[in-house]
Backbone as XML, in Angstrom:
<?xml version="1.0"?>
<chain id="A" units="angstrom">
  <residue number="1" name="UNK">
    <atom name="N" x="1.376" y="16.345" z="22.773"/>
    <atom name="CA" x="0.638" y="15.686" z="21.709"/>
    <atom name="C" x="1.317" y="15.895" z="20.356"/>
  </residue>
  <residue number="2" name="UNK">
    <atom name="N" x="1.929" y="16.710" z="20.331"/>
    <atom name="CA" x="2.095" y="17.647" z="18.548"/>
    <atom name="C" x="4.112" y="16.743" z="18.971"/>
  </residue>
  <residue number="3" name="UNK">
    <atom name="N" x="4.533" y="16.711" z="19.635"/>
    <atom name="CA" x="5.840" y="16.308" z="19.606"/>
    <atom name="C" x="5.494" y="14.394" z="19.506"/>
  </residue>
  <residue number="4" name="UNK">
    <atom name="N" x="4.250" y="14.168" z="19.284"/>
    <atom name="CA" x="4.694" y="12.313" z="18.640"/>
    <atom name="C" x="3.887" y="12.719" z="17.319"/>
  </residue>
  <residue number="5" name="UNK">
    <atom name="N" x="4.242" y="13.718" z="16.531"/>
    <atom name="CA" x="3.668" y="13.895" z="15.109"/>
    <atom name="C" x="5.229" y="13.980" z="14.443"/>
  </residue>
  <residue number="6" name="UNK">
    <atom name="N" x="5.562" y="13.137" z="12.875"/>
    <atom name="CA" x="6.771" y="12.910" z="12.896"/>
    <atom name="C" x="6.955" y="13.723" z="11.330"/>
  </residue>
  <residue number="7" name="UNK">
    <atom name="N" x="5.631" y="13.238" z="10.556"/>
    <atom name="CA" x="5.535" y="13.748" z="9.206"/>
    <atom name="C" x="3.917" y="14.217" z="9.323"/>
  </residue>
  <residue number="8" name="UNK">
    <atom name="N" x="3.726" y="15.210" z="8.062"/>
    <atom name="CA" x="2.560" y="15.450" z="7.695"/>
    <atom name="C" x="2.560" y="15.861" z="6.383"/>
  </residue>
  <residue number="9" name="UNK">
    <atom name="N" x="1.225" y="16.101" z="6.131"/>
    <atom name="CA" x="1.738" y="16.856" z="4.427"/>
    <atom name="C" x="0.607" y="17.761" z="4.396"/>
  </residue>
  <residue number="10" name="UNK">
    <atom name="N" x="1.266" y="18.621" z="3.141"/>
    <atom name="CA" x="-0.186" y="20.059" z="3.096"/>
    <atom name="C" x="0.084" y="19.840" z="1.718"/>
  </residue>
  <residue number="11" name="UNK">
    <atom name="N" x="-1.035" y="20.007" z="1.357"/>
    <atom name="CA" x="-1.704" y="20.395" z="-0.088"/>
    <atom name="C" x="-1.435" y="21.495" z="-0.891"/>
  </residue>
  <residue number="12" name="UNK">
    <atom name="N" x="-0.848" y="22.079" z="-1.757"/>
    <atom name="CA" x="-0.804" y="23.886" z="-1.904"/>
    <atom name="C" x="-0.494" y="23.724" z="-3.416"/>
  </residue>
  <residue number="13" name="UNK">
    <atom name="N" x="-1.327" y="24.884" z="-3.649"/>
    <atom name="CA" x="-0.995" y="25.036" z="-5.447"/>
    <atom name="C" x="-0.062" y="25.320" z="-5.998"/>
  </residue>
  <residue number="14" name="UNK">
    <atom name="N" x="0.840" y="25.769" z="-5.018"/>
    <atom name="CA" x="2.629" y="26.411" z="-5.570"/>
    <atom name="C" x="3.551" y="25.827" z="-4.776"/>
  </residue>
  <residue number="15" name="UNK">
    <atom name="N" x="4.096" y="24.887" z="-5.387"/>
    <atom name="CA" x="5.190" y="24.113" z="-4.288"/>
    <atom name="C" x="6.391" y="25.172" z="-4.119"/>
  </residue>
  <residue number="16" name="UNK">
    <atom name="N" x="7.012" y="25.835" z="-4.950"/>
    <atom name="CA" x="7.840" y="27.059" z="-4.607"/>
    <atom name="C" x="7.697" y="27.879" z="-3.765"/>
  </residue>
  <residue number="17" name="UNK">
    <atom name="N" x="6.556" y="28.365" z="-3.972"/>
    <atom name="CA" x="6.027" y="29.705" z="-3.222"/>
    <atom name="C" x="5.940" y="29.154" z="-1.882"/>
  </residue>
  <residue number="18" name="UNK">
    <atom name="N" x="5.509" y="27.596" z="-1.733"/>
    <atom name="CA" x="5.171" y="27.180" z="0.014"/>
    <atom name="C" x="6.340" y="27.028" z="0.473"/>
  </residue>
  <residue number="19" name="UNK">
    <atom name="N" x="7.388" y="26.445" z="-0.268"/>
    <atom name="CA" x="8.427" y="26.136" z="0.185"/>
    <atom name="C" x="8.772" y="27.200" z="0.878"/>
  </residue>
  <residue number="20" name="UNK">
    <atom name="N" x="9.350" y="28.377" z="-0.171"/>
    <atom name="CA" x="9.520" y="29.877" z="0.768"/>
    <atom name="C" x="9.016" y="30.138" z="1.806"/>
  </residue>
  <residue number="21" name="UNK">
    <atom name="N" x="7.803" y="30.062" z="1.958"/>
    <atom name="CA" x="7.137" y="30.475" z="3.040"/>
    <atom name="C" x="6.922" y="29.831" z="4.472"/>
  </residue>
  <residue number="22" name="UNK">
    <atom name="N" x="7.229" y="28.319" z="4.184"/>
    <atom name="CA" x="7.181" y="27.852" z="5.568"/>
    <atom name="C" x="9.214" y="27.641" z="6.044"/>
  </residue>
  <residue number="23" name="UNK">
    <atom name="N" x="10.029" y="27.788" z="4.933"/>
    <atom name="CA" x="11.283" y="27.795" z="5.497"/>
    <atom name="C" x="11.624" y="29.406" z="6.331"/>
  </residue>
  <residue number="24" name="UNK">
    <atom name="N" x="11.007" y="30.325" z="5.582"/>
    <atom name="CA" x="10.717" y="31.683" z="6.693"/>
    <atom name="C" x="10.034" y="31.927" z="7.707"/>
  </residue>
  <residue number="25" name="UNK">
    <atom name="N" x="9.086" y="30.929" z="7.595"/>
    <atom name="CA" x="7.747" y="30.686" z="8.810"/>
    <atom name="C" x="8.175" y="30.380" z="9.981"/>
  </residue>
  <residue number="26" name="UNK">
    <atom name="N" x="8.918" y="29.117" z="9.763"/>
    <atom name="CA" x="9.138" y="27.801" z="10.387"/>
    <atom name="C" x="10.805" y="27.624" z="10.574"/>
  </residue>
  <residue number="27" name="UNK">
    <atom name="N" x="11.486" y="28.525" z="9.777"/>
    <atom name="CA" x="12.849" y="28.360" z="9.722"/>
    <atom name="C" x="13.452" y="26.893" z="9.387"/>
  </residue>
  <residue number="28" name="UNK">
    <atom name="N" x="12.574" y="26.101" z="8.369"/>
    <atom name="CA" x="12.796" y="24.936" z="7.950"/>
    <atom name="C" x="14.100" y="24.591" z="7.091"/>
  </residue>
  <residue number="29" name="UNK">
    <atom name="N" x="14.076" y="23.494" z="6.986"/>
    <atom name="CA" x="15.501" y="23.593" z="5.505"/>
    <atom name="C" x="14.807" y="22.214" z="4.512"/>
  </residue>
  <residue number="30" name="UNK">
    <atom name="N" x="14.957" y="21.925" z="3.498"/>
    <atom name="CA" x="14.967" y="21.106" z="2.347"/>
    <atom name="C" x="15.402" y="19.855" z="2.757"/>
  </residue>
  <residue number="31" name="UNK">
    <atom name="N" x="14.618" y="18.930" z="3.400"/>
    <atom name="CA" x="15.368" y="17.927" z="3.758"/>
    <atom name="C" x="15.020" y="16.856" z="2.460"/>
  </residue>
  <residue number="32" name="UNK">
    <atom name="N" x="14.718" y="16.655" z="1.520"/>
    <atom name="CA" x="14.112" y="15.641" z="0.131"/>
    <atom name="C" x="13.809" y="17.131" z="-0.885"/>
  </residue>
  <residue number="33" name="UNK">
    <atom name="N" x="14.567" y="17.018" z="-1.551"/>
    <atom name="CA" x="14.692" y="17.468" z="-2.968"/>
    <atom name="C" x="13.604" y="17.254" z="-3.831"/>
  </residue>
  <residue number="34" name="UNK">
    <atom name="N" x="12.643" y="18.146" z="-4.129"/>
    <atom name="CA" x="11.733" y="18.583" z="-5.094"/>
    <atom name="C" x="11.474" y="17.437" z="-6.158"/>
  </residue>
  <residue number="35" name="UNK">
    <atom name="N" x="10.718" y="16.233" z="-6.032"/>
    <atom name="CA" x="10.468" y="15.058" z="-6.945"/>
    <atom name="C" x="8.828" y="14.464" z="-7.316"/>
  </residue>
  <residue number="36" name="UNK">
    <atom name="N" x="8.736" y="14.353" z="-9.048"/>
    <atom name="CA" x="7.783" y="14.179" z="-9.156"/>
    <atom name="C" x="7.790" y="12.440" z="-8.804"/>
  </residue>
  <residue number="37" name="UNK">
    <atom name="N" x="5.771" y="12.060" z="-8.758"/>
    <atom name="CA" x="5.851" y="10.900" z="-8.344"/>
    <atom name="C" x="5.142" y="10.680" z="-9.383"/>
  </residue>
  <residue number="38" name="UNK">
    <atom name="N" x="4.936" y="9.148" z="-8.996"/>
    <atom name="CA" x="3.422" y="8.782" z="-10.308"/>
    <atom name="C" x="1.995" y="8.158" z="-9.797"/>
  </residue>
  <residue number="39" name="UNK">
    <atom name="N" x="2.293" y="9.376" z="-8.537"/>
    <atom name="CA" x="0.618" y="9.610" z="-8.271"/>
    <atom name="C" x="0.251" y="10.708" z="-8.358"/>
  </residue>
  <residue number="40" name="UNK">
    <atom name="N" x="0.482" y="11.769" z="-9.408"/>
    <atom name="CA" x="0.412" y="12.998" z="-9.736"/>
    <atom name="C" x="0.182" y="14.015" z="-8.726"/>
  </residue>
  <residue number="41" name="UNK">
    <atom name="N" x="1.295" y="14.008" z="-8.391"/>
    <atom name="CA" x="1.783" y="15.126" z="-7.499"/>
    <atom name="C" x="3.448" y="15.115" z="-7.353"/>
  </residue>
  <residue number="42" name="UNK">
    <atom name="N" x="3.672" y="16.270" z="-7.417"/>
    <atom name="CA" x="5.455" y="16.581" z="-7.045"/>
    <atom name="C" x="5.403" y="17.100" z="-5.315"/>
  </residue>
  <residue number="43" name="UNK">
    <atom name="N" x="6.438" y="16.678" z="-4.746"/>
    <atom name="CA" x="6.569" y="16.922" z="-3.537"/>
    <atom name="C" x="7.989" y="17.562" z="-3.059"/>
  </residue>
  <residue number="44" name="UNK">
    <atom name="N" x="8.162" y="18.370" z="-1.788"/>
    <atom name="CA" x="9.371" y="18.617" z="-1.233"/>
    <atom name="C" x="9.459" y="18.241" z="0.138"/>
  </residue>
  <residue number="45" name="UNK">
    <atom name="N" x="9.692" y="17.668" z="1.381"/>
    <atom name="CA" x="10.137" y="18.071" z="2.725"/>
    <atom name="C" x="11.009" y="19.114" z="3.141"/>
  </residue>
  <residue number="46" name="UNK">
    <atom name="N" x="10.215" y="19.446" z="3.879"/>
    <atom name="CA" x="11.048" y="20.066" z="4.592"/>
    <atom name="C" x="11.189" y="19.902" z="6.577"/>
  </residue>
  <residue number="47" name="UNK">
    <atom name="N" x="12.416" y="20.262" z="7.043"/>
    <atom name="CA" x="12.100" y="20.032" z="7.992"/>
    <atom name="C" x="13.489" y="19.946" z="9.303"/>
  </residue>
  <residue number="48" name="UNK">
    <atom name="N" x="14.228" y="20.311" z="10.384"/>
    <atom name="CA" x="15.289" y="20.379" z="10.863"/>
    <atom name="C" x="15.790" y="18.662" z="11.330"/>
  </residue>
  <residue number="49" name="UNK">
    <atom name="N" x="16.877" y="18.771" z="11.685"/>
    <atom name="CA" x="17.506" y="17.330" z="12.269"/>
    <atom name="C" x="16.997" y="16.854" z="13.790"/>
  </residue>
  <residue number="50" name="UNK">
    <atom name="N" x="16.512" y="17.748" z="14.146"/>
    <atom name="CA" x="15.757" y="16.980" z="15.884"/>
    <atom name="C" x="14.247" y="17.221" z="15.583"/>
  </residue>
  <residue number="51" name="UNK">
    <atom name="N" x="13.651" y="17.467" z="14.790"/>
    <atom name="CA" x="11.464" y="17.372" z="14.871"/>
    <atom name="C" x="10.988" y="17.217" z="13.639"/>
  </residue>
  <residue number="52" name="UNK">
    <atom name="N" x="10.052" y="16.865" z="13.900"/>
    <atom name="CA" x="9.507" y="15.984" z="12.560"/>
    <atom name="C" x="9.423" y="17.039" z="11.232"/>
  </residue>
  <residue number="53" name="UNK">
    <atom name="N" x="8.914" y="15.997" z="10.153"/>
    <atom name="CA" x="9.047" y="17.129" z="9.184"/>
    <atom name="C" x="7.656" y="17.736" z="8.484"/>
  </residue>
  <residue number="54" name="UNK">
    <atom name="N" x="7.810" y="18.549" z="7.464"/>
    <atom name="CA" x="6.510" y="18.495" z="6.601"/>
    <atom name="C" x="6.602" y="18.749" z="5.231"/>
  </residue>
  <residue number="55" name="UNK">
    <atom name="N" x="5.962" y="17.797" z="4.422"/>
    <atom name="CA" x="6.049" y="17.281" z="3.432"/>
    <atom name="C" x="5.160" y="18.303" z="2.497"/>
  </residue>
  <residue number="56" name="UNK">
    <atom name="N" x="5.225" y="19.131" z="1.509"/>
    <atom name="CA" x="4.585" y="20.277" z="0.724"/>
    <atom name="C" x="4.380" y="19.171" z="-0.661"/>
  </residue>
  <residue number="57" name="UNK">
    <atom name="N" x="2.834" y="19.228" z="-1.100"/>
    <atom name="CA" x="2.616" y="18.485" z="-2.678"/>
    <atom name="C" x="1.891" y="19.166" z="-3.080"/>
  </residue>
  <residue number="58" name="UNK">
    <atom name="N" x="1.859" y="19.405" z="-4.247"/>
    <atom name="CA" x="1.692" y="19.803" z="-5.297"/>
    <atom name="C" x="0.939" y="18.957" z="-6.590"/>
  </residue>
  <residue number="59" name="UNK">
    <atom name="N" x="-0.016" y="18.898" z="-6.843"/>
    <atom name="CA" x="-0.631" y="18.370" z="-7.865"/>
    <atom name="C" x="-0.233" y="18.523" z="-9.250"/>
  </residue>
  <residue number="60" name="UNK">
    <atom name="N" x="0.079" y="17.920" z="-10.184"/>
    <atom name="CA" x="0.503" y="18.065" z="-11.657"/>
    <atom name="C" x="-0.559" y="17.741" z="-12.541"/>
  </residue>
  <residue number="61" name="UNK">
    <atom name="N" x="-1.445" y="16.666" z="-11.978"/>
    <atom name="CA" x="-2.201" y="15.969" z="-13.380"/>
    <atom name="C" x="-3.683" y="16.282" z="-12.516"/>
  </residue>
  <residue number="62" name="UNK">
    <atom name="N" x="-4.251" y="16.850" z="-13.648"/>
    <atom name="CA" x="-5.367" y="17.772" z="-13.138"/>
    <atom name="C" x="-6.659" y="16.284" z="-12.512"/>
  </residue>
  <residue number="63" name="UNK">
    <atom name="N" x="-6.286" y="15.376" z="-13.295"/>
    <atom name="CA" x="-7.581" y="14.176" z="-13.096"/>
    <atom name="C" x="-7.148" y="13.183" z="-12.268"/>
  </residue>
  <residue number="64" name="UNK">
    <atom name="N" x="-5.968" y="13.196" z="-11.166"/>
    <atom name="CA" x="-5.563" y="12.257" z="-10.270"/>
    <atom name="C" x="-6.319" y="13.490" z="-8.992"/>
  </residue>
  <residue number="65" name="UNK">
    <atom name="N" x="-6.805" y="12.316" z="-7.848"/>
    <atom name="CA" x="-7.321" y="12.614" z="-6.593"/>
    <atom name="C" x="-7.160" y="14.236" z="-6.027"/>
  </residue>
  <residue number="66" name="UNK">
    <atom name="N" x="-5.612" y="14.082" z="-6.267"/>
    <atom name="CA" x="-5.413" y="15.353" z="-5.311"/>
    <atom name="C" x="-5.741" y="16.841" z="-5.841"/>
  </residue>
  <residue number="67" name="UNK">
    <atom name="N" x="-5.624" y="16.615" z="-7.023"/>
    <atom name="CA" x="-6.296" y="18.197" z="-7.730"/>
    <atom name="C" x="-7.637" y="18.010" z="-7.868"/>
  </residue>
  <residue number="68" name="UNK">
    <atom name="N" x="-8.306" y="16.682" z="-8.022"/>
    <atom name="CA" x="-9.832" y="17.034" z="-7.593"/>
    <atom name="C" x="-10.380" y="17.784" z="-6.739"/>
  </residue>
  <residue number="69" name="UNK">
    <atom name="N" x="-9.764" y="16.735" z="-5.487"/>
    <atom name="CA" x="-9.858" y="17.351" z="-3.803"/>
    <atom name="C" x="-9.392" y="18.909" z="-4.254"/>
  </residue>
  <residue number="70" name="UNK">
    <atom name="N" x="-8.245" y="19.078" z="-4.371"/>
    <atom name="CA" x="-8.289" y="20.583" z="-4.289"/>
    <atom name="C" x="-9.108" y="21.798" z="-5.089"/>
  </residue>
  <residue number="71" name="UNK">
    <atom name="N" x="-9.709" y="20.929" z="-5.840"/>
    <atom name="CA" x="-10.361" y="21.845" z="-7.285"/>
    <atom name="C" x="-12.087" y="21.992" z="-6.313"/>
  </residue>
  <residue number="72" name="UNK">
    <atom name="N" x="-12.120" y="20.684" z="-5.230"/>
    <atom name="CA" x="-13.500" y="20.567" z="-4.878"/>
    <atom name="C" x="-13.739" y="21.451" z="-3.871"/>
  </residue>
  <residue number="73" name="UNK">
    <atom name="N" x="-12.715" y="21.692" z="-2.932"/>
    <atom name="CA" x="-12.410" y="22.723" z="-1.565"/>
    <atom name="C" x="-12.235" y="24.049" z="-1.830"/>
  </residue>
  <residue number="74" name="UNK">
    <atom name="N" x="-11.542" y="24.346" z="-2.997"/>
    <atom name="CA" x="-10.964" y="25.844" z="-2.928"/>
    <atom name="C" x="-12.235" y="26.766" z="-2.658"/>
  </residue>
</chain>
């Protein structure tokens, strides 16, 4: 089941700090370079050359969706 999953993404308040932690976790590598968007959030992938990847974002602008959601869950 988990091998036809190709991308995903996680939510996390420190895109640095996750990064670290799932390339030690997971033994991942940087596959997309650390870029903000303009749906307020900055993002990284990560992820090896044969299985899917996962995508780490980060919220910037406190009043777009995703820092709501996260401001509403924590």
């Amino acid at each position: 089941m988990l091998q036809s999953i190709r991308l995903f993404s996680v939510a996390v308040a420190d895109l640095e700090a996750a990064t670290q932690h799932y390339q030690q976790l997971f033994g991942l590598q940087v596959m997309a370079a650390p870029r903000d968007t303009r749906f307020g959030f900055k993002s990284v992938t990560l992820g090896n050359s044969t299985e899917g990847f996962i995508e780490l974002i980060q919220p910037v602008d406190a009043k777009r969706p995703l820092a709501r959601f996260m401001r509403e869950r924590a």
